[in-house]
N, C-alpha and C positions, 0 to 999 in steps of 0.2 A: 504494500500500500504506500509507503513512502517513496521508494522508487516511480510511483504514479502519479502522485504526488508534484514530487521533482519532474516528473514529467510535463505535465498539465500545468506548472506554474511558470515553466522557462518555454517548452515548446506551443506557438502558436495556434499553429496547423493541428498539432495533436489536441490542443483545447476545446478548436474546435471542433476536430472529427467527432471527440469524445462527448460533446456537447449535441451534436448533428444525432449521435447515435439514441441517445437520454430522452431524448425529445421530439415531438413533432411540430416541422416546422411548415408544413405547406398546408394552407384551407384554402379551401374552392366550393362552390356550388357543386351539390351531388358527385361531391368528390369521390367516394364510395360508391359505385352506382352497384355493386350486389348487396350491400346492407339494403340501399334504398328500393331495389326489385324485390327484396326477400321483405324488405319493413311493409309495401306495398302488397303482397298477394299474402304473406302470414297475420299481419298483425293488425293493421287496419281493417279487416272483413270482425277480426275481432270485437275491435275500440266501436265499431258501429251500433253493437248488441248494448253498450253501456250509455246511460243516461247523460254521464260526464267523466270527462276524463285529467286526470294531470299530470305533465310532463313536464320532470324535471330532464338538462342539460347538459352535462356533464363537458368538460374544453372543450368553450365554444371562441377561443380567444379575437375572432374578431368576426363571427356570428355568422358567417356563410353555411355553417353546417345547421345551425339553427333556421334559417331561414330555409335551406331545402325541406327542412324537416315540415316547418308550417308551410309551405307550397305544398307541399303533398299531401296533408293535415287536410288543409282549406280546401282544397280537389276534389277529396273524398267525401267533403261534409255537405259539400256543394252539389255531390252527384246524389246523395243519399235523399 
């Protein structure tokens, strides 16, 4: 751990790689498009059967995954 350490505090490149790896760093609209085809035919035929629903978010750091998410939400509620 020290050796990593000394690593990650002199090596730039390796901060970042190591930082690149820890984390994600890229959001987009229906970034995931199998989460959002499997969220669409499993889970939502679901959320319909229920009176209300609430969704919590989990890293949405700058909310493009949140908003696919209610695009597809409001879609469904709108066809029902």
């Amino acid at each position: 751990m020290s050796a990593l350490q000394e690593k990650l505090l002199r090596d730039p490149l390796c901060l970042s790689r190591f930082l690149g790896a820890l984390s994600i760093n890229v959001t987009a609209l229906f970034r995931d498009s199998g989460f959002y085809l499997a969220f669409r035919e499993k889970v939502v035929p679901q959320l319909r059967s229920q009176p209300f629903i609430r969704i919590w978010h989990a890293g949405c750091s700058t909310g493009e995954e949140v908003y696919s998410l209610a695009i597809l939400l409001s879609f469904y509620v709108a066809m029902s």
